[in-house]
N, C-alpha and C positions, 0 to 999 in steps of 0.2 A: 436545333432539332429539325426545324422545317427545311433546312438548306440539305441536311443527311438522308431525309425523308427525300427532299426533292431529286437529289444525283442518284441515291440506291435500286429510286425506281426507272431511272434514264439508265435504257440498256446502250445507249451511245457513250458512256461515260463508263471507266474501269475505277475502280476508287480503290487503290492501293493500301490505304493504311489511312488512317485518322490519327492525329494528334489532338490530344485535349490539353486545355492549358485553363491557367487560371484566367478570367473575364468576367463577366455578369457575378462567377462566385469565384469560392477559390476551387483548387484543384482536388483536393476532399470532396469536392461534390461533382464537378465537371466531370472528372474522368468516371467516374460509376456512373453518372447520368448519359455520357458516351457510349460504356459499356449497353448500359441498361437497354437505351434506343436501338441499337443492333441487335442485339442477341432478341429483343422484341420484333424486329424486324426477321426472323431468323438469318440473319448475317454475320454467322460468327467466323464464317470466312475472311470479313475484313480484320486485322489486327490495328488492336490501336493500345498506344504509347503514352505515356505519360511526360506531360511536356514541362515548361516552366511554373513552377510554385510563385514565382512572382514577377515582376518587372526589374526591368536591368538596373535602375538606380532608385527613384523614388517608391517613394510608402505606396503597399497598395490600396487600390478601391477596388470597391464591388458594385453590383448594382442588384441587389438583394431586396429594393423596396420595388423596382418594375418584376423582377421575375421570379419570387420566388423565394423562401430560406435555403431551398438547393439549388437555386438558378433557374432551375426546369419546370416553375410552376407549381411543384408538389404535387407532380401527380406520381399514385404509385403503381409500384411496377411488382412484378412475380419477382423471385430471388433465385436468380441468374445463379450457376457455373461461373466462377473467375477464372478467365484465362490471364494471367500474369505475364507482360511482356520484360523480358529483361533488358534490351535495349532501351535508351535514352530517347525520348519524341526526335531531338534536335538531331543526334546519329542518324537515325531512320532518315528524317528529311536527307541528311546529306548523304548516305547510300542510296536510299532510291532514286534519286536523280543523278549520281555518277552513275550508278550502274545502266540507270535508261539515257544517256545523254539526247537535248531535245526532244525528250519525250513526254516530260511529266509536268504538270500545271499546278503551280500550286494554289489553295485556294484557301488560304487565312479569312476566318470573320470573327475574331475576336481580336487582343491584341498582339500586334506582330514581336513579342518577347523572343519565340520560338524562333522565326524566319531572320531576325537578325543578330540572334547568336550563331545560325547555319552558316550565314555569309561570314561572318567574324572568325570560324573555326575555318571552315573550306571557301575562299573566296572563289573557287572554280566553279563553284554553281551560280555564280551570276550567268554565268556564257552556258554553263549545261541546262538550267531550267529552261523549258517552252514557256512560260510564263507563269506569272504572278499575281492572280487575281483577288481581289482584295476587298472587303469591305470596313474602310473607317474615314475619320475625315470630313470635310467640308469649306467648300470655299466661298460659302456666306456667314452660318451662324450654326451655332452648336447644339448640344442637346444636353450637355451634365455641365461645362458654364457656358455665357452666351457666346465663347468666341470658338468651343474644342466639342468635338465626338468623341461618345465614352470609351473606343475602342483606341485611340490614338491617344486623349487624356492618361488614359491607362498603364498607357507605357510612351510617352513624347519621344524618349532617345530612341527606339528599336524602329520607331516611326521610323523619325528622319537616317536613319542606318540603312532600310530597303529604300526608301524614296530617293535617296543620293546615290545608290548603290551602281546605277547604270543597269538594272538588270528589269527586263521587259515588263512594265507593271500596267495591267490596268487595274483604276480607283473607282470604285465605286460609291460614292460619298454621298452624304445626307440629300443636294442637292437633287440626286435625282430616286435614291430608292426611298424619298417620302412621297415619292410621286404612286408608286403601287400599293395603295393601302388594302386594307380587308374592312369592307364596313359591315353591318349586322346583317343587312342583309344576303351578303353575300356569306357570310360565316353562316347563316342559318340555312343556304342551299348546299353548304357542302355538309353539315348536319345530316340532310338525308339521305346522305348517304351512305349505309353501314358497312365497314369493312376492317378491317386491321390499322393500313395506315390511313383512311379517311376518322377511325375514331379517335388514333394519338393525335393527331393535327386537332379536331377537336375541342379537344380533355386542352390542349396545350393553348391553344388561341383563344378559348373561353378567358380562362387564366388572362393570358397578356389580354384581351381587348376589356377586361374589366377593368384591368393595372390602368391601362393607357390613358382610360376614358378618365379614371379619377382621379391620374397622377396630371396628365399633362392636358387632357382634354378633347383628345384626337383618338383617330381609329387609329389601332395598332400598322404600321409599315412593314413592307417585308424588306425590311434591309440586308439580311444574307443570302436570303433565298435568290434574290438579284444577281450573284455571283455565279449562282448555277445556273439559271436562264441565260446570261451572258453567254458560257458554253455549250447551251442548247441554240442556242439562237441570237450571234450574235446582233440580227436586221431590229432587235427588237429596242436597243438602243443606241444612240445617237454620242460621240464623242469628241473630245478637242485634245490635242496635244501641246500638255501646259510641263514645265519646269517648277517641281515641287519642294517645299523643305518645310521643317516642323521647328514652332515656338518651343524651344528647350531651355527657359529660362524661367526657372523654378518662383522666381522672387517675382515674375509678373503674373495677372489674371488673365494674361494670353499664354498659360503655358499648355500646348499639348493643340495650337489654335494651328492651323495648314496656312502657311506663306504661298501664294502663288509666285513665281516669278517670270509669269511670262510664257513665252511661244517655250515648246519642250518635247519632250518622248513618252512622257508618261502619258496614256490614254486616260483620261477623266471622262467619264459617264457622265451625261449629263442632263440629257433627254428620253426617257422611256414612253412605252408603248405598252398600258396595263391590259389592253384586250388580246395581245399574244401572249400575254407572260401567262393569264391565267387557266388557259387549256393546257399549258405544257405542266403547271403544274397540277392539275385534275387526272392529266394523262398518270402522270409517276404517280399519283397516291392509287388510284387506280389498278394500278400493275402490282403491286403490292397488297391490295385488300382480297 
C-alpha cells in the first residue's frame, strides 16, 4: 500500500498497470485491497489484473498475523465501482513490455509467482524489460524462518526462475530496507498531517507498527516502499554485484534461504540512506492529499 501510495504520487514515475497476487494474504483479499487503494486514491485510470492464486509448487502461506485478516490492516474503505480486467496479471506483464521494449521496470514486492510465469511463457522479456526491481530475500537472516524472507519463502522456485534468469535485476533485501524504519515518533509527525493519502498511510502504519512492536519487537521497515525510492533516487542506496540463487529444497529448514554465490550482475542493495528516503516520500503523500 505504502509502495502504490509512494509512485502514484511520483509524477516522474508512469505506473502502467498493477498486478496483484497472492502474498501477505491470498488473492480474495489482495486484489480488492488493490482495487480499493486506487480508486481511494482517485486512480482508476491505473488498470490492475489479477495475478497468481498461488505459488508455482509448494502449499501456500500467508502472513495474516503481521498484516491483517485482509492483508491491509483492516482498515475500511467506501464500496468502490468494479472495474473487471479480463486479461490475466501474467499476459498484461508480458504485453506491456513487448509492446514498450526497454521501457518498463518492473517492480514486484511480494512474491515473484507472477514475474516468473512471464519469463516461463515469453522468455523475450528478459532482454525487453528496463528492469527488475524487487523486494525479497536476504543474505544474512530471515524474517518467517531464520534462514528465508517471506516474500521469496513464499514462492522459493519463482525466486530462483527471475534470479537465474539473466535479466537485469536489482534486490532489495532484508539487509538493507530494515535499515529505513518508521519509529513512533516519526509516525506521529506525519499524523499531523491531514490529507487523503497522509491519512491512509496512517490508518495503515498504526496497524503495522502495533503488529511489528508485538509480533517481533521492532519498528515496522519500509521494505517495498525502498523499491520506489530506488527509482526516485537511485544516490540513496549503495550496491554490490553478487550471483544469486534460491534454497528449493523443500525437505531442508533452508528452503526459500538466497545462496549468494559470489562476484555477479544482480545488483543487491545494501546500504541506504534513511534521511533522503524520507522527504521523497512526504513529497508523494503530499501530492496526493
Amino acid at each position: 500500500m505504502v509502495a502504490l501510495l509512494f509512485a502514484a504520487g511520483s509524477p516522474s514515475l508512469e505506473i502502467l498497470a498493477v498486478v496483484a497476487t497472492s502474498g501477505n494474504q491470498t488473492i480474495e483479499h489482495t486484489l480488492p485491497n488493490t482495487r480499493n487503494v486506487l480508486s481511494y486514491l482517485g486512480r482508476n485510470d491505473i488498470p490492475v489484473y489479477a495475478g497468481s492464486h498461488g505459488p508455482l509448487l509448494r502449499k501456500q502461506v500467508t502472513g495474516g498475523h503481521i498484516h491483517g485478516t485482509d492483508g491491509l490492516g483492516d482498515i475500511p474503505f467506501p464500496v468502490y465501482p468494479v472495474k473487471e480486467e479480463k486479461e490475466r496479471g501474467v499476459d498484461a506483464i508480458i504485453r506491456l513490455i513487448m509492446e514498450n521494449p526497454g521501457e518498463v521496470t518492473l517492480v514486484p514486492t511480494g512474491p515473484l509467482t507472477d514475474v516468473a510465469l512471464a519469463i516461463r511463457l515469453e522468455p523475450e522479456i528478459i532482454k525487453n524489460a528496463k528492469e527488475i526491481v524487487c523486494m525479497g530475500g536476504s543474505l544474512t537472516h530471515g524474517n518467517i524462518t531464520p534462514f528465508a524472507e517471506f516474500n521469496f519463502y513464499a514462492d522459493p522456485e519463482a525466486a530462483r526462475i527471475v534470479l537465474s534468469s539473466g535479466a537485469p535485476v536489482t534486490l532489495a533485501p532484508l539487509d538493507v530496507t530494515t535499515q529505513i524504519t518508521l519509529d513512533r515518533k516519526r509516525l506521529d509527525a506525519f499524523e499531523t498531517h491531514h490529507g487523503k493519502a497522509h491519512d491512509l498511510f496512517a490508518k495503515g502504519m498504526e496497524f503495522y507498527t502495533n503488529t511489528c512492536l508485538h509480533m517481533i519487537r521492532e519498528c515496522p521497515a519500509m521494505h517495498d516502499p525502498c523499491c520506489i525510492a530506488y527509482l526516485l533516487d537511485k544516490g540513496i542506496f549503495k550496491g554490490e554485484g553478487h550471483t544469486l540463487t534460491i534454497d528449493t529444497d523443500e525437505t531442508k529448514e533452508t528452503y526459500g534461504k538466497v545462496i549468494d554465490k559470489g562476484e555477479g550482475k544482480t545488483n543487491v542493495l545494501l546500504h541506504a540512506d534513511p534521511s533522503r528516503f524520507w522527504p521523497l516520500l512526504e513529497k508523494a503523500l503530499t501530492a496526493q492529499d
